[in-house]
C-alpha positions in Angstrom: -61.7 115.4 129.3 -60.1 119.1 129.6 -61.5 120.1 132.9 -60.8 123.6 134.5 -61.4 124.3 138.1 -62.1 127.6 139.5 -61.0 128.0 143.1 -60.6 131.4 145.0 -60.3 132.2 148.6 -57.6 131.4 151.1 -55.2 128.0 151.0 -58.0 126.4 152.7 -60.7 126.8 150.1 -57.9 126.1 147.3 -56.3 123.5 148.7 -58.8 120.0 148.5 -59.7 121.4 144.5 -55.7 120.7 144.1 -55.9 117.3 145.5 -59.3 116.7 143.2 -57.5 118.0 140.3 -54.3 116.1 140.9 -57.0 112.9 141.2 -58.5 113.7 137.9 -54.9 113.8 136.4 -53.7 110.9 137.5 -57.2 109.2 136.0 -55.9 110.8 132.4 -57.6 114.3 132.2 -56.5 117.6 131.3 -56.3 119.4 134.6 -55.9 123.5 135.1 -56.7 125.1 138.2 -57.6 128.6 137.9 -56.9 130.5 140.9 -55.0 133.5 142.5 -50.7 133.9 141.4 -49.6 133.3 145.5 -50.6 129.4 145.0 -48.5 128.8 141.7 -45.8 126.8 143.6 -48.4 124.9 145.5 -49.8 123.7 142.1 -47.3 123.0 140.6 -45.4 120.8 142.6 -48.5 118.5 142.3 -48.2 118.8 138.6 -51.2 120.8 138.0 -51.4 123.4 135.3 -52.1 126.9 136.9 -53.9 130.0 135.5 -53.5 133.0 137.6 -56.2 135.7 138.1 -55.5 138.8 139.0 -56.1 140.7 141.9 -58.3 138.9 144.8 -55.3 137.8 147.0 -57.6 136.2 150.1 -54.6 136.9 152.6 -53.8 140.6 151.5 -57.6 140.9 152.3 -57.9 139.6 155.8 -55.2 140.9 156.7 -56.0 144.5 156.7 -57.3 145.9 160.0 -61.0 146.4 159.3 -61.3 143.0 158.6 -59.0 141.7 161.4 -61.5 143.6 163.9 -64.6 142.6 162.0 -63.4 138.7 162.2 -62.5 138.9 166.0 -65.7 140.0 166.7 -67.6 137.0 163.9 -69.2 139.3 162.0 -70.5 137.4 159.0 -72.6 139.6 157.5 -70.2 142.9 157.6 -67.5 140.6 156.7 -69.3 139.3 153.5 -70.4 142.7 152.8 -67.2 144.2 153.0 -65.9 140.8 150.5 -68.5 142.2 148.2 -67.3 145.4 147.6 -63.6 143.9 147.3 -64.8 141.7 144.9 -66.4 144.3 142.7 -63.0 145.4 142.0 -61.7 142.2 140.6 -65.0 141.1 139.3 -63.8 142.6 136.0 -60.1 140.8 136.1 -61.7 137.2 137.2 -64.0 137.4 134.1 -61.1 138.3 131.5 -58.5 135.6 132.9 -61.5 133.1 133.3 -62.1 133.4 130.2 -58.8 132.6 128.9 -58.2 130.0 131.3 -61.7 128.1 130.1 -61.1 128.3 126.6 -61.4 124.7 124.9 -62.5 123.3 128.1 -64.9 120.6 128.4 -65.6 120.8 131.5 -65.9 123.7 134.5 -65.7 122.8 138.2 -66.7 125.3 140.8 -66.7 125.3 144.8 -69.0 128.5 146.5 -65.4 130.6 146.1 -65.7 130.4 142.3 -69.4 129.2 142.0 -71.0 132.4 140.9 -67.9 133.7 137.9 -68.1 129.8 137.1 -72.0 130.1 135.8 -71.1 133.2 134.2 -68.1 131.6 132.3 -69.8 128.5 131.4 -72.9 130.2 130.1 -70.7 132.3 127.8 -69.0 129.3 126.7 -72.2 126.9 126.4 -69.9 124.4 128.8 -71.3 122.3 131.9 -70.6 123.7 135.1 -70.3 121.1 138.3 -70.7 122.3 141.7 -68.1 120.5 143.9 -68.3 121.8 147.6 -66.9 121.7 150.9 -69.7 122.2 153.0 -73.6 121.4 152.9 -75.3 123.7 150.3 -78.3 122.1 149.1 -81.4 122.3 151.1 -82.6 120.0 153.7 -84.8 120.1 157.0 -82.3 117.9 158.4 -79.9 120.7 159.6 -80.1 124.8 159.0 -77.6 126.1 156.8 -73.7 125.8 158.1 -73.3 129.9 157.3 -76.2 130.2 159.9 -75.6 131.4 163.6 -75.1 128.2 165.4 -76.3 129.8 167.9 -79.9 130.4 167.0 -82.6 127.9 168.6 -83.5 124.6 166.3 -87.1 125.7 165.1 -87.1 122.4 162.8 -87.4 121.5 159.4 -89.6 124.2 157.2 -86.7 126.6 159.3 -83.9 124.5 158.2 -85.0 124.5 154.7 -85.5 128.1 154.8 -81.7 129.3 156.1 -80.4 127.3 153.4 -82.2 129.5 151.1 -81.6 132.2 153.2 -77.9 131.7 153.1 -77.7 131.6 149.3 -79.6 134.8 148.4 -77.1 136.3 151.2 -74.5 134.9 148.9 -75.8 136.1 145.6 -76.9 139.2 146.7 -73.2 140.0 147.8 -72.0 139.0 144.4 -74.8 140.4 141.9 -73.0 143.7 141.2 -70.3 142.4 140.2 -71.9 139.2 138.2 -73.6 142.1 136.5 -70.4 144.3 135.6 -68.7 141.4 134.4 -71.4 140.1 132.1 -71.9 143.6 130.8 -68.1 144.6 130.5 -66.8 141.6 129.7 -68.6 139.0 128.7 -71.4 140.8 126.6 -74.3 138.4 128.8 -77.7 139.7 130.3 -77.9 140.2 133.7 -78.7 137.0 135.8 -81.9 136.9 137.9 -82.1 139.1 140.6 -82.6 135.4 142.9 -79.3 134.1 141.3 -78.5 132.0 138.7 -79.0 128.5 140.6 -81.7 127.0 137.5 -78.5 127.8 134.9 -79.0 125.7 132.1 -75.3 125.0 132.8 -76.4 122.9 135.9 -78.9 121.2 134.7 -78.6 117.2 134.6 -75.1 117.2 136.1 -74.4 116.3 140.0 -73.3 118.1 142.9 -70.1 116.8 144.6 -69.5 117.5 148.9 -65.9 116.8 149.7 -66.5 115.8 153.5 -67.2 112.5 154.6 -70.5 110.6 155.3 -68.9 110.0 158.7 -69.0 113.5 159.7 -72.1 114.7 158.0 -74.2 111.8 156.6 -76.8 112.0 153.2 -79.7 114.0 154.7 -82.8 111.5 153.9 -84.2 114.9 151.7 -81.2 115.1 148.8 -81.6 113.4 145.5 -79.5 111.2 144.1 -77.8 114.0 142.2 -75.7 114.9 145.4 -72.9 112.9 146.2 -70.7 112.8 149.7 -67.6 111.6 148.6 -65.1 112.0 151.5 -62.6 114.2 152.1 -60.8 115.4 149.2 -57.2 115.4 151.2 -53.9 116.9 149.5 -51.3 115.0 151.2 -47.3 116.3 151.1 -44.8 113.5 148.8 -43.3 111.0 150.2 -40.1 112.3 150.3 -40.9 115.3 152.5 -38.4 115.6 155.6 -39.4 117.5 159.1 -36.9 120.1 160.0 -34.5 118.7 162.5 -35.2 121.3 165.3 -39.2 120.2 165.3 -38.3 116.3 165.2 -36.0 117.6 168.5 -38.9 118.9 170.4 -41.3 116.1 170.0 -39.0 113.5 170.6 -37.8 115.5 173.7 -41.3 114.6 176.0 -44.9 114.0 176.0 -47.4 114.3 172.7 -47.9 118.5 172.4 -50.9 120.0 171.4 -51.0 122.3 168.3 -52.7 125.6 168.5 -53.1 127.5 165.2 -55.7 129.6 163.3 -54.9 129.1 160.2 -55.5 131.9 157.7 -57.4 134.2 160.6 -55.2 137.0 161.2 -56.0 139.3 164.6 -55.7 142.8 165.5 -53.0 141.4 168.6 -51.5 138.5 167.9 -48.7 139.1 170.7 -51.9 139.1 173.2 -53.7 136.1 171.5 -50.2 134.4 172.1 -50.1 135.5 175.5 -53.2 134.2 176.2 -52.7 130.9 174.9 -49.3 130.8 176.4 -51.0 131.1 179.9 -53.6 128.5 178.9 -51.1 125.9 178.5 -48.8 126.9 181.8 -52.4 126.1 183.1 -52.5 122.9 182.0 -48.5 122.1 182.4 -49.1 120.9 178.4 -46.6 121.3 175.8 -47.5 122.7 172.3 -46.8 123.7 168.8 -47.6 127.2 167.9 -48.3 128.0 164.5 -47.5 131.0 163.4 -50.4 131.7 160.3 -51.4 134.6 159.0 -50.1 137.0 161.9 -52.9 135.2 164.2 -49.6 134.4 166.4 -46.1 135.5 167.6 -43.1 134.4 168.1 -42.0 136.3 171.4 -40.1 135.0 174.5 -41.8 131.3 174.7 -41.1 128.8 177.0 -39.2 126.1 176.6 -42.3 123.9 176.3 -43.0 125.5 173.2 -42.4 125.7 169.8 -43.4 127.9 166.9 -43.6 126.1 163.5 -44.9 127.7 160.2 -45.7 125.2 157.1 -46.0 121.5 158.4 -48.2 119.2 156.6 -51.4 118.6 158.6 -51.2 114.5 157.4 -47.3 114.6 159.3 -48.3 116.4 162.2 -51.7 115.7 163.4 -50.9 112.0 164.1 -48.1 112.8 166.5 -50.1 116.0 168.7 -52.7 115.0 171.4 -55.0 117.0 170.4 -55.7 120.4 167.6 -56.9 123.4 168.5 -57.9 125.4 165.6 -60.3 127.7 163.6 -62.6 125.7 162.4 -61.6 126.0 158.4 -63.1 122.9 156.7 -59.4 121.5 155.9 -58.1 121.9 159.2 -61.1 120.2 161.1 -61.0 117.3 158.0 -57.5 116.7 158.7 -57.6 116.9 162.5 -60.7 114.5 162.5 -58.7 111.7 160.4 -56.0 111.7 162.7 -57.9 110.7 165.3 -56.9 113.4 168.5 -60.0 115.5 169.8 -60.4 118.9 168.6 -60.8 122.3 170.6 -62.5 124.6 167.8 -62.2 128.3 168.1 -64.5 129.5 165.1 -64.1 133.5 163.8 -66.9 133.5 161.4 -68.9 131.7 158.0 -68.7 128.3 158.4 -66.2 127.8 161.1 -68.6 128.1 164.1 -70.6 124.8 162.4 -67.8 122.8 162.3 -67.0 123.7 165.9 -70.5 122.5 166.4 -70.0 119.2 164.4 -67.0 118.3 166.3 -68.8 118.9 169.5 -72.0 116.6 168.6 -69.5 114.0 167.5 -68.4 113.5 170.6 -64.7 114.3 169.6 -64.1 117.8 171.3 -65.5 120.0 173.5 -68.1 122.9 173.1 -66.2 125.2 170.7 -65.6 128.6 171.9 -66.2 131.5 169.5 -63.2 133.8 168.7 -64.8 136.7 171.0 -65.2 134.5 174.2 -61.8 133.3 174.1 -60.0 133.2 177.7 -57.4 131.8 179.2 -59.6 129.7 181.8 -62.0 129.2 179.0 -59.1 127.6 176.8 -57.2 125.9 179.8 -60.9 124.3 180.8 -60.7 122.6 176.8 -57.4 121.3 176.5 -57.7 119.7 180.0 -60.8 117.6 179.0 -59.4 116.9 175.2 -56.5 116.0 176.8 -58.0 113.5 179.6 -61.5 112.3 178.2 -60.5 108.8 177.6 -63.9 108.2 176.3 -63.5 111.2 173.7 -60.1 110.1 172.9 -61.5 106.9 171.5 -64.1 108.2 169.7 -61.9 110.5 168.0 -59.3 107.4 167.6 -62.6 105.5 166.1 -64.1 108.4 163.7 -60.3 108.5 162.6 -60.0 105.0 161.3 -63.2 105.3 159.7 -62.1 108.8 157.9 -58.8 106.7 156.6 -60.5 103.8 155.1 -62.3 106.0 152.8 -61.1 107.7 149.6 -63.2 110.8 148.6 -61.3 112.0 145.5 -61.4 108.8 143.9 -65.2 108.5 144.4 -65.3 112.2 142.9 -63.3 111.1 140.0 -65.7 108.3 139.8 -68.5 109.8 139.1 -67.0 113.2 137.4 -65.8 110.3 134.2 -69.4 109.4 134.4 -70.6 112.6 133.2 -69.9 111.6 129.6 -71.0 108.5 129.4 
């Protein structure tokens, strides 16, 4: 087959549709990935075809100061409002390049980044579109919808069914402006219906892939047999990747650090955020690795007992930490969950504040602490029990094996070669 995947967002939401790709190619498809320029080299070293879109660059975007304010403070709903009218103006861009991109395709894949252009595309092009996500979309009574407060009280199932709904007329409705410029302007289609297009003949009769693993988040009792948790869909650096020198100094000169990093969530002061973290650690006489991210920390006057890395391969790294403190991104809790060292979750917004809670209920972190409540003691008080809770140490260690013996990309592929058959 001659698949295209659509994939916007940040490295995080691009990332595991690389790895499926590369899977897919090595099975003997046709594999583009259509997605934003700043990944090209990314792709491509895997030896994936890339189409660029224009406009839509996720980090040029969260890095402006309304949005570093309005993700400090976790405010989903002014965040995705604020995505909606950004999107608007590359609404019109995504359509024309997608376009191109699925030309002669036979297939379309789609994750929630690319979901909604994805239905529009395929319907244009009379081509099948399958949903391949990250997190829980489909509704259940089992669990309310991972974009939902994790906060708010469990009011059981007929709520849990409904915040899944909820949560995806939150999504359309943030997109439906555009959906509609780009079919009128572009692609010459009616609008969609004002509740979405989730009944698209496009999705009929084909399954719905989750890229997480049954370990984590097992098959609510409720979902057909159309859904399918595969495992993690992990892109893992070659083999012939070599650690810079002055990192495999540091680690071999004492005791197992702990990483601290958030990823692709930039702040308003990252030299205060560092700071705080800094302090944290002096608390807990722990060393660490510091990464850097997207401005979400500095490099100032650290201690010896730290060290500041930038680009390290999650797969390399994780196993050698003693434990990951992070924002909660899908990847980074997938990869920090298979190498078996607890987690400290500090969630910003969307989905990051259930993963946080999923890492909690596992038994394989502490509480998470949201973005706005982070302190010093608050931080010092996680790392110390992550660090000395034998008892969550080994069920991380034990979650971990479990996570490795599994192989959710060749599952995918599995069942994506079925759709033909």
């Amino acid at each position: 087959m001659r698949i295209a995947i659509i994939a916007l967002g940040s490295r995080g939401d691009v990332q595991p549709y690389i790895a499926l790709g590369k899977g897919l190619k090595d099975a003997g498809h046709v594999v583009r990935l259509v997605t934003q320029q700043n990944f090209a080299t990314l792709i491509n070293s895997h030896g994936l075809e890339h189409w660029p879109v224009r406009d839509g660059n996720a980090q040029d975007f969260i890095e402006t100061p309304e949005i570093r304010e309005l993700l400090e403070k976790g405010n989903f709903l002014a965040i995705t409002a604020r995505m909606a009218k950004e999107t608007q103006h590359a609404a019109v861009y995504w359509a024309e390049d997608g376009m191109a991109a699925c030309q002669g395709m036979d297939l379309l894949i789609a994750g929630i980044g690319g979901l909604f252009i994805g239905i529009s595309l395929a319907e244009k092009l009379n081509l099948p579109l399958l949903p391949a996500y990250l997190v829980p979309l489909t509704t259940t009574k089992t669990f309310p919808s991972t974009l939902m407060p994790q906060s708010l009280p469990r009011l059981g199932g007929t709520f849990n069914r409904f915040s899944h709904q909820l949560t995806k007329q939150i999504m359309w409705q943030g997109f439906r402006s555009a959906d509609g410029l780009l079919r009128q302007k572009v692609l010459g289609l009616p609008a969609a219906s004002f509740w979405g297009p989730y009944h698209s003949a496009q999705l009929q009769g084909l399954p719905i892939l989750y890229g997480f693993s049954p370990s984590v988040i097992p098959m609510p009792a409720d979902w057909s047999v159309d859904n399918h948790i595969t495992g993690f869909w992990f892109l893992d650096s070659e083999d012939d990747w070599v650690p810079p020198s002055d990192l495999m100094t540091f680690l071999q000169a004492g005791p197992a650090p702990v990483y601290i990093g958030f990823g692709s969530m930039s702040t308003r002061k990252p030299e205060e955020t560092t700071e705080l973290v800094t302090k944290a650690l002096q608390k807990t006489n722990q060393r660490a690795l510091l990464f850097s991210g997207w401005d979400g920390l500095q490099k100032k006057a650290l201690p010896g007992s730290v060290f500041m890395v930038d680009s390290i391969p999650h797969a390399w790294l994780f196993s050698r930490v003693a434990a990951v403190v992070h924002h909660g991104g899908a990847g980074t809790t997938a990869a920090g969950l298979r190498a078996g060292v607890p987690s400290i979750v500090i969630p910003f917004f969307a989905d990051q504040p259930y993963w946080g809670q999923r890492v909690a209920d596992l038994g394989v972190g502490p509480a998470p602490i949201p973005r706005q409540k982070l302190t010093t003691d608050r931080l010092a008080q996680a790392i110390q029990i992550a660090v000395t809770d034998q008892a969550m140490r080994q069920r991380a260690v034990d979650l971990g094996s479990k996570i490795q013996a599994e192989d959710g990309i060749a599952r995918a592929v599995e069942i994506i070669q079925q759709i033909n058959q």
